[in-house]
N, C-alpha and C positions, 0 to 999 in steps of 0.2 A: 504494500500500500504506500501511497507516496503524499501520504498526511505527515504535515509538519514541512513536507520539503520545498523548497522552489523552483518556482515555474517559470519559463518565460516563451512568452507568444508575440509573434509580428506576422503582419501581414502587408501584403505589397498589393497594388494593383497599378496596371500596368497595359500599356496598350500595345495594341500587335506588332509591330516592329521589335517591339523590346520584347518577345517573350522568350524567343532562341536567348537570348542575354541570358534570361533569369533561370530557365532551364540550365544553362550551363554552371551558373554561381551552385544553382543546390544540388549537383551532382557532386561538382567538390566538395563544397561543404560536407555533404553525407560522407564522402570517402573520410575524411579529414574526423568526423564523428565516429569513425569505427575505432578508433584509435582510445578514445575515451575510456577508461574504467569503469565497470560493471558492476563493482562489488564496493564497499566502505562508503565511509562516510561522505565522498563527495562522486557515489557509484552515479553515473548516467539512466536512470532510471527508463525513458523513454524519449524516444526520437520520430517526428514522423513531418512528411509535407505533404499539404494539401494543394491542389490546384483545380481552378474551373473557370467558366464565364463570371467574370461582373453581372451582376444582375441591377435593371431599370430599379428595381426598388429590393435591398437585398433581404429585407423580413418576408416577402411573397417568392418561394420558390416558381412560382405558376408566372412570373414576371419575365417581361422583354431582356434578353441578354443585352451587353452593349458589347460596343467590337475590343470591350480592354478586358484579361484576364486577372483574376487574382489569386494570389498564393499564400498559405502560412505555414509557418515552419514552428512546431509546437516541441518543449524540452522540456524535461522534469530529473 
């Protein structure tokens, strides 16, 4: 369980031109996160990215995409 630990979340959005860019940043990055410790006091708990359309209103999943995607990179 990862109560009591810290989190941190960011998220980007990004329009089409830019998204080969960003794809490329969090493939590194992940490499770069395998290296991280697993175990003790400051173990890597969990790592993961999400990516998809922008969404016209992002609370209405049923909403118009816009042509920029967004990404977050979540860590505990």
């Amino acid at each position: 369980m990862d109560l009591g630990k810290s989190h941190i979340v960011i998220m980007w959005t990004v329009g089409p031109d830019e998204v080969a860019a960003g794809d490329a940043v969090f493939q590194s990055h992940g490499k770069w996160m395998e290296g991280h410790s697993r175990q003790g006091d400051t173990a890597l708990l969990d790592y993961s990215i999400s990516k998809g359309p922008d969404l016209a209103n992002p609370v209405d999943p049923d909403s118009a995409p816009t042509r920029r995607s967004s990404a977050g990179a979540w860590t505990c």
